[in-house]
N, C-alpha and C positions, 0 to 999 in steps of 0.2 A: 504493500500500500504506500509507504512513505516513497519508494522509487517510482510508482505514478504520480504521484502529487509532486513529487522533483520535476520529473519530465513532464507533466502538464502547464506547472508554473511554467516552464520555460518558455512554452509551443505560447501560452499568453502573454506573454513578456515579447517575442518575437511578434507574435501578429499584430500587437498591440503597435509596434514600431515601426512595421511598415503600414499598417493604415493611416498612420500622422505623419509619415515622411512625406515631403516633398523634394522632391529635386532640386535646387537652386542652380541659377544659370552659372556656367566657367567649372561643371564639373569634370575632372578626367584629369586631375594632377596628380604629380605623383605615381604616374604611368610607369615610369624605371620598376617601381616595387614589384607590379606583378609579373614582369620576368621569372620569378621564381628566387629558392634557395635549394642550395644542395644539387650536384650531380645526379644522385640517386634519385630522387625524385621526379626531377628533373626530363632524364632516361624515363621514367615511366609516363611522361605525358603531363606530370604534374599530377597525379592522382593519388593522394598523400593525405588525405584529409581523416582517413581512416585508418591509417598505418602506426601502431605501435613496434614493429620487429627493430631493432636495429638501434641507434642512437636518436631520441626523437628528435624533430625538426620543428620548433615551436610556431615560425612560420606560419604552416601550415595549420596547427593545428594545438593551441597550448594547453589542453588537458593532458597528452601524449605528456607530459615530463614525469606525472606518473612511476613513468617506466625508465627513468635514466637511472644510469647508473650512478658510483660517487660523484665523480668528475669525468667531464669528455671536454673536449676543444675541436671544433670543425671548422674551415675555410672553406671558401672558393672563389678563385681568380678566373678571370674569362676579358676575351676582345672581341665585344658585340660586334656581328655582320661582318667580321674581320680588322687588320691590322691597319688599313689604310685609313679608317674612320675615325683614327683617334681616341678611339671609346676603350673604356676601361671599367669594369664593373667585379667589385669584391663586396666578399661579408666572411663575417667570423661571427661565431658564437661560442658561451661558453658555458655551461651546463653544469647541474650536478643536484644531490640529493638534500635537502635540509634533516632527513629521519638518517637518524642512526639505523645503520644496517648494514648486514655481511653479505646481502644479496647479489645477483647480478642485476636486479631489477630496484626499485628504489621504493615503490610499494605503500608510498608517502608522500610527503611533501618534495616535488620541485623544483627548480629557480633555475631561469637563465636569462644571461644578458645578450642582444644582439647587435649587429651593426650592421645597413647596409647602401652601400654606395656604389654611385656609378659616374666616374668624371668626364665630361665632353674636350677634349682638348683641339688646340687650335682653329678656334672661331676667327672667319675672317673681324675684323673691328676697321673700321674706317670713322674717322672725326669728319663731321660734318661742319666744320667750322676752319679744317684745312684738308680739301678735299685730294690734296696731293700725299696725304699723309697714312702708313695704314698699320696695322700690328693682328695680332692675336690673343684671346684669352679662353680661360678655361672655366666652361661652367660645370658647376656639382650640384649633386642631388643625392642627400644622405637620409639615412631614418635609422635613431635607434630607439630601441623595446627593450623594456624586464617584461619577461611572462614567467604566472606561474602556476603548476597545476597541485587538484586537491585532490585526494580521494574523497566520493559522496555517498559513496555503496557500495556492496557487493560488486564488482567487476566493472563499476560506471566513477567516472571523474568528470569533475568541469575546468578549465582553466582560465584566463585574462592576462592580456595584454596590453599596458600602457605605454606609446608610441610618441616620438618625437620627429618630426618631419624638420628639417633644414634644408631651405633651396638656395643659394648662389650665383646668381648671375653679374656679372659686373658688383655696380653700387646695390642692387636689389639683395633685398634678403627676404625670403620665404619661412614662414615659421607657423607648426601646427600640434594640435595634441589630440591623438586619437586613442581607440580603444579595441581592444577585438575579444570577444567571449567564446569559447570552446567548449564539446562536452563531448563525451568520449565515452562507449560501455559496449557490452558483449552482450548477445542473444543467442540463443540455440534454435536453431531451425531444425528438429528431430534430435540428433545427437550431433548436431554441426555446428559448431562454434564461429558466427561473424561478427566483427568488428564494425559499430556502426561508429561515425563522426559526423559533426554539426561545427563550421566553425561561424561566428559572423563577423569580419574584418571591416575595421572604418565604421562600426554601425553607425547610423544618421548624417553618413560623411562627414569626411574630416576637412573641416576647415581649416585653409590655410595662410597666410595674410600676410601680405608684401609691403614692406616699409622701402623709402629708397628708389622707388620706382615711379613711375608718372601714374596717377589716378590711385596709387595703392592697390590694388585689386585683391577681394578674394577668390580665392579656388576651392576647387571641394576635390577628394579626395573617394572613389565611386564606393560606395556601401556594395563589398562582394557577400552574399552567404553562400557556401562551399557545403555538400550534402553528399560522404559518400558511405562505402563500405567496402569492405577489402577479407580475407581470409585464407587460410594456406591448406594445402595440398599435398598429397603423400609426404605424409610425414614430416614438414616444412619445405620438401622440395621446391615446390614453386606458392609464391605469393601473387596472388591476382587484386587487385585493386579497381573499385570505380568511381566516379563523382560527377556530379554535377553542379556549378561556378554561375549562381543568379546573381547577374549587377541590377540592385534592385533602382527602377527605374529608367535604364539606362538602354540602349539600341540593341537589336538580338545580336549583333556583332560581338559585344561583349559579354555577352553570357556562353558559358562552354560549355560540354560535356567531354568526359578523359575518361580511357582507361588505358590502363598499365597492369605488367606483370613480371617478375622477377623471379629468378631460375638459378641456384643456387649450384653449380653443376658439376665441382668440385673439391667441394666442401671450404674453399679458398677462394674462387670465384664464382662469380657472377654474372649470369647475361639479362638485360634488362629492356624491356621494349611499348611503346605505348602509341596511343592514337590521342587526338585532340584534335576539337572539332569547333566553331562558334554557334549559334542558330543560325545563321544562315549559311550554314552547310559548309565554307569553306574550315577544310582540315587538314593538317598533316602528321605524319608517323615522326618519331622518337625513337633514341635506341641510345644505349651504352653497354657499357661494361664496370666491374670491379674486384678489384681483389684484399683483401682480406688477410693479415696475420694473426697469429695469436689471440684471437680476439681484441685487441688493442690498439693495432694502425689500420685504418683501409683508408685506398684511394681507390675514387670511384670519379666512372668520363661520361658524358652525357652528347651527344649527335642533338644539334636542335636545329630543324631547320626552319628560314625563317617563310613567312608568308609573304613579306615586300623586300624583306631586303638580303643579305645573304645568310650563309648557313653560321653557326656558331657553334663554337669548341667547348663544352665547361668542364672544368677540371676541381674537383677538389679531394681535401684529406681530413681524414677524423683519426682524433689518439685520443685513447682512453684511460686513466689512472686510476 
């Protein structure tokens, strides 16, 4: 009973916010963010929302901390659309358990802090005031988050994320505070154990508000809710994963459907592969790879290719202590 009246509050809590949301005009900043975090993910289409295995990715999904271990650290470096474009996009994260415990899982409270950036480099710049005159400059677009997750019951967790946006351009400075809610729990369909997840990123959009700029302008920030479920396969051999990505309000362009799957094939690696799609039907396939030591270090590569502009490489690594 108490785990219906959790899950109920919530489903009213939720509808309640999009029946009073309205859209405001200059929404869609902040666009760097939903690229993605993590290779692994990544490789599966982005279909994560429902994924505990592995080191969680709070991104995605901050009840998943859950299940971290003590401590983890994750990176990932990438050159959007390739090297000529000047773009640069990293994040790290750093994780770990607040419950005492000898676990591999954390089974408790936990915490982690993120960071994620993407730098534009070499903007043409020309002075309008000496038209012979010209240089270049670098614009950034960073965001960091503490999330962190609770246990609420038997096999079910919720989590929250509090978010900082920083935008950069020239004199302009871009600044915002958002939030995102998670909830995370396990269902038996006969004797088969699935993984559902609910994440809501941005709820109510997140406003963003430019000092330094002509008109000041604000932005919004698209309110995504991410809805999937995921579950594993002879014996952990393969992880299947799916989701669906509502931007509430916003064009079918931006709403997605993913799914991804992961193939564990040697007890050390990994093959990884997925689909993503928008509502209005244009999609494409995903794939990586990864491998895995001692349970401890893995580096995992992710194939993204792009829809408008070129393909992209993501690379990252997780150590765990």
């Amino acid at each position: 009973m108490r785990r219906l009246l959790f899950l109920g509050g919530l489903l009213l809590i939720v509808g309640s916010c999009i029946a009073w949301g309205q859209v405001p005009d200059g929404v869609g900043a902040a666009s760097f963010a939903r690229i993605g975090v993590d290779a692994r993910p990544l490789a599966m289409a982005g279909a994560f929302v429902a994924v505990a295995t592995g080191d969680p990715i709070p991104f995605y999904n901050p009840a998943t901390l859950t299940h971290s271990p003590q401590i983890a650290v994750e990176g990932l470096y990438s050159q959007p659309y390739g090297q000529d474009l000047g773009i640069t996009y990293q994040t790290l994260t750093a994780l770990g358990c607040l419950t005492a415990t000898q676990s591999e899982s954390c089974g408790g409270i936990g915490i982690a802090v993120s960071m994620v950036r993407l730098d534009v480099a070499g903007i043409p710049l020309w002075d309008e005031d000496d038209p012979g005159s010209s240089g270049t400059f670098t614009a950034t677009d960073a965001l960091y988050f503490v999330s962190l997750g609770f246990p609420v019951a038997d096999d079910w967790s919720v989590g929250v994320t509090a978010k900082l946006y920083r935008q950069n351009i020239l004199q302009g400075l871009g600044s915002g505070f958002g939030f995102d809610v998670g909830v995370l729990g396990t269902v038996l369909i006969g004797d088969f154990p699935v993984l559902l997840g609910w994440t809501a990123a941005d709820m109510g959009e997140t406003n963003i508000r430019w000092t330094g700029t002509q008109g000041e302008p604000d932005n919004y920030v698209s309110w995504i809710n991410r809805f999937g479920a995921s579950t594993e396969f002879l014996d952990g051999l393969v992880l299947a994963a799916c989701e669906v990505d509502w931007a509430v309000g916003r064009p079918a362009r931006e709403s997605e459907a993913r799914v991804g799957a992961e193939i564990n094939a040697f007890d050390i690696a990994y093959v990884r592969a997925g689909w993503v799609t928008d509502f209005e039907g244009t999609g494409v396939f995903r794939g990586g790879l990864g491998i895995e030591v001692l349970g401890r270090f893995a580096i995992d590569y992710a194939y993204v290719p792009g829809k408008n502009l070129g393909t992209t490489h993501f690379l990252s690594m997780h150590v765990r202590f």
